[in-house]
Rosetta silent file (secondary structure, phi, psi, omega in degrees, C-alpha in Angstrom):
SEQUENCE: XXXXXXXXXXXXXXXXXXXXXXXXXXXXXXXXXXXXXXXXXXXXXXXXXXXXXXXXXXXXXXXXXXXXXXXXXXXXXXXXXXXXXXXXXXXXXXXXXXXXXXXXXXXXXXXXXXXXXXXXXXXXXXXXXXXXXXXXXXXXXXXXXXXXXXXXXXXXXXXXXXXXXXXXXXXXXXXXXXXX
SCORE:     score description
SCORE:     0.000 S_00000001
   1 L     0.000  -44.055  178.221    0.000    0.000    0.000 S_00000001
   2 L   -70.179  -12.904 -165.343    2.698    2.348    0.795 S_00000001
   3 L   -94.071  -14.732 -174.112    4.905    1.987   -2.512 S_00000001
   4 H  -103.264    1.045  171.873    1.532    2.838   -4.223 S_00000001
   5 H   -91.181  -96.711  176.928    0.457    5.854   -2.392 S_00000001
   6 H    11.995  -65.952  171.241    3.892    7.104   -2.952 S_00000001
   7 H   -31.047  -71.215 -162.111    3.793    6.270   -7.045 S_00000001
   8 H   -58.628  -28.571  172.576    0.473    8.362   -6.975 S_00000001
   9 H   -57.499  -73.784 -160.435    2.210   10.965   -4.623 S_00000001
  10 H   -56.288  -72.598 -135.979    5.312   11.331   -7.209 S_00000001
  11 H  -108.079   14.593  133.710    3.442   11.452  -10.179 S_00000001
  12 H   -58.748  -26.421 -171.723    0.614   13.837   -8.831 S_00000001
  13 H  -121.243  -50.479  178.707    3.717   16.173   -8.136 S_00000001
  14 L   -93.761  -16.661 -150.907    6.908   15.287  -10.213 S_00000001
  15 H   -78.416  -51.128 -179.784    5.047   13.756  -13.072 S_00000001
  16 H   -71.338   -6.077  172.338    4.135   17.088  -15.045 S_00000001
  17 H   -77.218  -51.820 -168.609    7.781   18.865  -14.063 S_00000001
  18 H   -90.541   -2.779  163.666    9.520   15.925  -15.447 S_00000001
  19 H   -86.004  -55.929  160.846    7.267   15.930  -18.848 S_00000001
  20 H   -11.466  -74.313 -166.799    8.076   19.476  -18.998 S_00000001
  21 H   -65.868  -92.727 -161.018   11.803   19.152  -18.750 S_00000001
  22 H    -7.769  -47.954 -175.219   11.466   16.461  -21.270 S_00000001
  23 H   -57.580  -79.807 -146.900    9.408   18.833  -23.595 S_00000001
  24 H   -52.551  -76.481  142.176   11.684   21.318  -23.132 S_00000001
  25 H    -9.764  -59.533 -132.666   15.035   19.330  -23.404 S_00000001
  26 H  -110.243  -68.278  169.124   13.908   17.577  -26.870 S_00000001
  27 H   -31.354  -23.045  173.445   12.740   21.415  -28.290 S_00000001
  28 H   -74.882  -60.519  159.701   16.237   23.038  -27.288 S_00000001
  29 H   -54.894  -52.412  161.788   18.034   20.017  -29.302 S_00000001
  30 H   -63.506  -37.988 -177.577   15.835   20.630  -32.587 S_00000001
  31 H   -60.284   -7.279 -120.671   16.557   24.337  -32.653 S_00000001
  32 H  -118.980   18.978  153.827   19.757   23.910  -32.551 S_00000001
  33 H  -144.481   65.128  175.310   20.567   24.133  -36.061 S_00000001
  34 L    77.390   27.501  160.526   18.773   27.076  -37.676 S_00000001
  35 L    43.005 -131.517 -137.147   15.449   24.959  -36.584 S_00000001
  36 L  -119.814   25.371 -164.158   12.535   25.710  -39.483 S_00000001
  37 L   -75.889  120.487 -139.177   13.993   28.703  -40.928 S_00000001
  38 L  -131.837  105.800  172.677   11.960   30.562  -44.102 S_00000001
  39 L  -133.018  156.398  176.472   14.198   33.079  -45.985 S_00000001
  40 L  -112.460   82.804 -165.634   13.605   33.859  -49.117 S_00000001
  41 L  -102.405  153.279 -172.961   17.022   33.748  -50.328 S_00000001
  42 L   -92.097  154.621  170.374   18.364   34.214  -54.379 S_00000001
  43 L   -71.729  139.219  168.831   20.863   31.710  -55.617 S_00000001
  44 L  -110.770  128.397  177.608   24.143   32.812  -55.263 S_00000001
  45 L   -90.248  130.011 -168.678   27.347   32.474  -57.202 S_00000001
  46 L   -91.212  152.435  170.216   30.464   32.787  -55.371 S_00000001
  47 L   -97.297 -179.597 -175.572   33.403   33.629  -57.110 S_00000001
  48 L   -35.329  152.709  175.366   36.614   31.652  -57.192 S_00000001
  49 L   -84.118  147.966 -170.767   38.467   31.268  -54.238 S_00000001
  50 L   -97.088  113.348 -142.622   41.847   32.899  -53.935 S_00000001
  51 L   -79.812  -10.535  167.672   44.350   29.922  -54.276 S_00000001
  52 L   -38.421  -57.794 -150.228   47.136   32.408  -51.399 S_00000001
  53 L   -64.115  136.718 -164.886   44.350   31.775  -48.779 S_00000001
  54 L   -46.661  -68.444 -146.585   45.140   28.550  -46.600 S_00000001
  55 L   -78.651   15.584  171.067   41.734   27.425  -46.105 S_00000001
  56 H   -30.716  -74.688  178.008   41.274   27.750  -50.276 S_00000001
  57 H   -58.499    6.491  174.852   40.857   23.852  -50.318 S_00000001
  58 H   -90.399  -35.254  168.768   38.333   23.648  -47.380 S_00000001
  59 H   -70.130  -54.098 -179.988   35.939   25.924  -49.607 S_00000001
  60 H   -49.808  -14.707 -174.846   36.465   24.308  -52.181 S_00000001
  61 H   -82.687  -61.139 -158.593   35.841   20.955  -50.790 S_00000001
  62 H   -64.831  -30.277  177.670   32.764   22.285  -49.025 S_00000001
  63 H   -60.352  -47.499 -160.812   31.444   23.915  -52.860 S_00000001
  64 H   -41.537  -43.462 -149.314   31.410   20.329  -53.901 S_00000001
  65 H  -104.795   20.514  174.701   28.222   19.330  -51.657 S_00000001
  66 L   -60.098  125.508  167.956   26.023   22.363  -52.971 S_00000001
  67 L   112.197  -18.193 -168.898   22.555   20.633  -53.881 S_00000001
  68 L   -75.885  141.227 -174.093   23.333   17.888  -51.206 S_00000001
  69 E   -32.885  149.234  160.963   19.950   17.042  -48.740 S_00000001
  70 E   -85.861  171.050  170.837   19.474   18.842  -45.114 S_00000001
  71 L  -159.670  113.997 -176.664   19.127   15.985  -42.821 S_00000001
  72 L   -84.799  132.883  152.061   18.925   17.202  -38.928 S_00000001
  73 L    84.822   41.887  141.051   21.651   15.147  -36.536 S_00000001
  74 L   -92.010  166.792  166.566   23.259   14.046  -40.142 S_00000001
  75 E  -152.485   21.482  169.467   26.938   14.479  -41.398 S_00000001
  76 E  -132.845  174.832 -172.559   27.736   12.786  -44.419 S_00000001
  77 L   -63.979  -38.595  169.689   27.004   12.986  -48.147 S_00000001
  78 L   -57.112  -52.489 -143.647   24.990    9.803  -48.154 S_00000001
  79 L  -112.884  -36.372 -159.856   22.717   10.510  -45.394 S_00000001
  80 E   101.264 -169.457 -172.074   22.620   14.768  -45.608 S_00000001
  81 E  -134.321  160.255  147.206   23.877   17.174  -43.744 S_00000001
  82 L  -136.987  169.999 -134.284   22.583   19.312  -41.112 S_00000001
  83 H   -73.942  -23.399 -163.222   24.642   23.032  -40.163 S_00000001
  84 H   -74.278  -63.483 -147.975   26.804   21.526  -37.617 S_00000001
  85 H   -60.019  -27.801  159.394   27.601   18.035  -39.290 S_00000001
  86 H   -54.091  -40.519  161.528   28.407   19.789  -42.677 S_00000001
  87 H   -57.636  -36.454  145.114   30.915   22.031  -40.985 S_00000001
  88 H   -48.214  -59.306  138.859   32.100   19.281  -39.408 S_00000001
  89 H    -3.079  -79.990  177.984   32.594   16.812  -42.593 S_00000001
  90 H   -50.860  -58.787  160.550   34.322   19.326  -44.465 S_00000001
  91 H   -31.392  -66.262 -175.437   36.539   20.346  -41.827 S_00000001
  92 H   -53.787  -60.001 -171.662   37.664   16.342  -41.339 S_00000001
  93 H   -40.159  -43.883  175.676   38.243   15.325  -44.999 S_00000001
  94 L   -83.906   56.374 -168.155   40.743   18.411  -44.532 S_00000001
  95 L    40.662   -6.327 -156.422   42.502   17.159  -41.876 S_00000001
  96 L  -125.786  143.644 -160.256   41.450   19.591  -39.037 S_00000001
  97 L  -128.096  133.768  175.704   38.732   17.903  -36.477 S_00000001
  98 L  -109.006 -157.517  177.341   35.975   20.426  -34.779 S_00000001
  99 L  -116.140  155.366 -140.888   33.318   19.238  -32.337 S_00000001
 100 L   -82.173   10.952 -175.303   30.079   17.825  -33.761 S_00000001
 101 L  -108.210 -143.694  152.984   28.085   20.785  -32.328 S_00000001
 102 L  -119.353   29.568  153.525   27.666   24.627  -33.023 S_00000001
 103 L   -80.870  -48.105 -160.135   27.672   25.805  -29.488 S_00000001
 104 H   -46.298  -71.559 -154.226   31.003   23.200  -29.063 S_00000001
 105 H   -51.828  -33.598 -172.438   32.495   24.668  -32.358 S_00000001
 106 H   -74.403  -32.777 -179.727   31.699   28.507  -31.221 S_00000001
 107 H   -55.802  -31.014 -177.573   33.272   27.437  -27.606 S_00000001
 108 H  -111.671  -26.268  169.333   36.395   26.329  -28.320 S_00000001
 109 L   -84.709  140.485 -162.830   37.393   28.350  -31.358 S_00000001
 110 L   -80.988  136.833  179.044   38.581   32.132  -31.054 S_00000001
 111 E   -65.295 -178.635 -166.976   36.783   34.698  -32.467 S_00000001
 112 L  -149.238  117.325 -170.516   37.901   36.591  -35.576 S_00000001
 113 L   -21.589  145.784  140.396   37.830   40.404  -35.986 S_00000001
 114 L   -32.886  -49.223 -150.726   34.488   41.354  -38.603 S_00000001
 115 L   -94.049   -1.587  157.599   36.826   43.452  -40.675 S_00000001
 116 L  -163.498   89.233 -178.506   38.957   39.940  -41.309 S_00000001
 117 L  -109.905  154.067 -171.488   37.256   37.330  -41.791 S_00000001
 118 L  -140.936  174.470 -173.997   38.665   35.194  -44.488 S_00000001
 119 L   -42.894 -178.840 -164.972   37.477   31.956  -46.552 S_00000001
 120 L   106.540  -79.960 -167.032   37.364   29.521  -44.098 S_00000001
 121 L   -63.323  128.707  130.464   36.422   31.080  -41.310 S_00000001
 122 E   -24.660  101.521  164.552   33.156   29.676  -39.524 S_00000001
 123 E   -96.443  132.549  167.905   30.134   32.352  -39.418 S_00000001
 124 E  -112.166  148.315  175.641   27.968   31.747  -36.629 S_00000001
 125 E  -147.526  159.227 -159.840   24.946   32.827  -36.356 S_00000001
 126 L   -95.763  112.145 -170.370   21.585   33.116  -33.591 S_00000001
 127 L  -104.351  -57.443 -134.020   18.174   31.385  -35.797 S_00000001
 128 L   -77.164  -38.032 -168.499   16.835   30.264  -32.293 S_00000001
 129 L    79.833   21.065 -167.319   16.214   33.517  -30.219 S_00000001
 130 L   -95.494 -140.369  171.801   17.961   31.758  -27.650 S_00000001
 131 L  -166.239   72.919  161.357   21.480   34.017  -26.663 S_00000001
 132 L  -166.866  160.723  176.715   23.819   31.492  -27.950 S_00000001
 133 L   -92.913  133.632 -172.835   24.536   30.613  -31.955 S_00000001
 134 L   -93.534  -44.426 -141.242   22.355   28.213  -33.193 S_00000001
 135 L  -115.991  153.555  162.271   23.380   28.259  -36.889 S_00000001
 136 L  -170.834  143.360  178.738   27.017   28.134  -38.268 S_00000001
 137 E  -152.081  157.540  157.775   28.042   27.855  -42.254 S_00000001
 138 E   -36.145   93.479  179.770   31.678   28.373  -43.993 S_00000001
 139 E   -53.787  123.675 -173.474   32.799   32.073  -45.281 S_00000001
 140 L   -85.577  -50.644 -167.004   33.585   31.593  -48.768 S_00000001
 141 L   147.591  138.003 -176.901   34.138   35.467  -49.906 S_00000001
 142 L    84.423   28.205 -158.293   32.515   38.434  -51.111 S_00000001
 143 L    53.941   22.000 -159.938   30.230   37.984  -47.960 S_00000001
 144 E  -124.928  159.631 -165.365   28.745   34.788  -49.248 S_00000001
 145 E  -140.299  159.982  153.700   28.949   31.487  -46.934 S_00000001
 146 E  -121.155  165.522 -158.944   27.530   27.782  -47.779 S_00000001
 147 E  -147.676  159.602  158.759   25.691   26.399  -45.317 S_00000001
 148 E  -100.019  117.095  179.336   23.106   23.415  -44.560 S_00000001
 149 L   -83.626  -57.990 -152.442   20.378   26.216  -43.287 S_00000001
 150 L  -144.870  166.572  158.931   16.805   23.934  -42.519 S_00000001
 151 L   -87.094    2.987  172.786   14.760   20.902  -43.808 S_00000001
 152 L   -71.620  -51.133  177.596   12.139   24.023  -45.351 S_00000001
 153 L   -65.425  -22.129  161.359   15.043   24.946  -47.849 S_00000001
 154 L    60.738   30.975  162.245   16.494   20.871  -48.013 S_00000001
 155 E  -162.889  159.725  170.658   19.900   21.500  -49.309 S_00000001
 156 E   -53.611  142.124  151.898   23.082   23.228  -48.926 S_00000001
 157 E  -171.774  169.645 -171.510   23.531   26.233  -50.499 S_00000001
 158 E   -90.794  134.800 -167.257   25.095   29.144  -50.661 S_00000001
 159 E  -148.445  156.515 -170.138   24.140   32.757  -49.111 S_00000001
 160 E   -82.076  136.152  143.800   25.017   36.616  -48.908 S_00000001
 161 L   -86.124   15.411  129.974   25.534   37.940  -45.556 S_00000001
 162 L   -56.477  -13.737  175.049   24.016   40.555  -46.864 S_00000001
 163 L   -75.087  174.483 -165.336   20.859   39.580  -46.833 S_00000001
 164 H   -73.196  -21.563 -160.997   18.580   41.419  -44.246 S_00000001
 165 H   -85.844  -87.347 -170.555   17.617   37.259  -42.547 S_00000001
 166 H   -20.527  -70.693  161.084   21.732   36.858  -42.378 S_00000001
 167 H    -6.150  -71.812  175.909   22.467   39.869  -41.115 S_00000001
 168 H   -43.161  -58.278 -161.588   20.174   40.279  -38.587 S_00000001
 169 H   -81.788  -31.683  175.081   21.338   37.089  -37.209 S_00000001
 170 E   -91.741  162.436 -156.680   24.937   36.970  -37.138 S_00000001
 171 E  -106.634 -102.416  163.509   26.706   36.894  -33.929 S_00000001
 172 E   -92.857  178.760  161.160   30.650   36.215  -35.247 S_00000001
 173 E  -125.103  152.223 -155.521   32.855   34.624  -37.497 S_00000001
 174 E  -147.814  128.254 -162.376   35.664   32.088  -35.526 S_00000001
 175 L   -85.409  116.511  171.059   39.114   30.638  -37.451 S_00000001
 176 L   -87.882  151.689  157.190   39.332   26.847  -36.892 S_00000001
 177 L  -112.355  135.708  175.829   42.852   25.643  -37.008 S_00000001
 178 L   -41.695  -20.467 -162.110   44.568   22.201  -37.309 S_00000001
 179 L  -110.532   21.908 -161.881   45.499   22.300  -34.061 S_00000001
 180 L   -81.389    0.000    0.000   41.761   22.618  -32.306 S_00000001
């Protein structure tokens, strides 16, 4: 009798706190790569990469997968990408290994002045409205990045940080290294 007034105690009391949390928890983990995000963005062309700049062959590497599927909590070509696991991908095949998320990747990597950011370079940016970056896609040049953004848009592609949705929205840009 007592383990069952106890059950009914606990879940009269703990049961809707711990649904909550649950809720909340599992909503926190979907945003957490530009969530659902509805831009109305124009195709962009980037132009060549400047073959001086280190991280030439990580854009270039990264151009390859334009057209490839979103997939949320994916990382490969087969399967899709979603913003972290593309950023991730690309990065390994070039030798340099980040962590698979985009708070991890903005956390451990140093930020990088606005006025030099260079191909390469990680832009992060806040989709969620939380006050951490949710979002994160590759600087190519010319202000233009590729990215996995959402499953509404369903593929990589490439976009101006000029547009007014980009913009708005970016926090920094952060230099991964070999050594990270």
């Amino acid at each position: 009798m007592f383990i069952l007034q106890t059950l009914t105690y606990y879940s009269k009391n703990y049961l809707p706190l711990f649904k909550l949390t649950i809720i909340s928890t599992t909503l926190a983990l979907l945003s957490g790569c530009a969530g659902d995000i509805d831009i109305k963005s124009e195709p962009v062309t980037p132009r060549p990469v400047s073959k001086r700049n280190a991280n030439a062959p990580v854009v270039d590497y990264a151009l390859q997968f334009q057209g490839t599927p979103y997939s949320y909590g994916n990382a490969s070509p087969e399967k899709g990408f979603d913003c972290s696991g593309f950023v991730k991908y690309v990065y390994d095949q070039n030798g340099i290994h980040l962590p698979r998320t985009v708070r991890e990747m903005s956390n451990v990597l140093q930020p990088v002045p606005n006025n030099n950011i260079h191909s390469g370079d990680l832009v992060f940016f806040n989709t969620s409205g939380g006050d951490f970056a949710s979002h994160v896609g590759i600087y190519i040049n010319s202000n233009n990045f590729i990215h996995a953004p959402s499953s509404r848009t369903g593929k990589v592609i490439v976009s101006s940080l000029n547009s007014n949705y980009w913009r708005e929205r970016f926090i920094d840009a952060r230099r991964p290294h070999k050594n990270n």
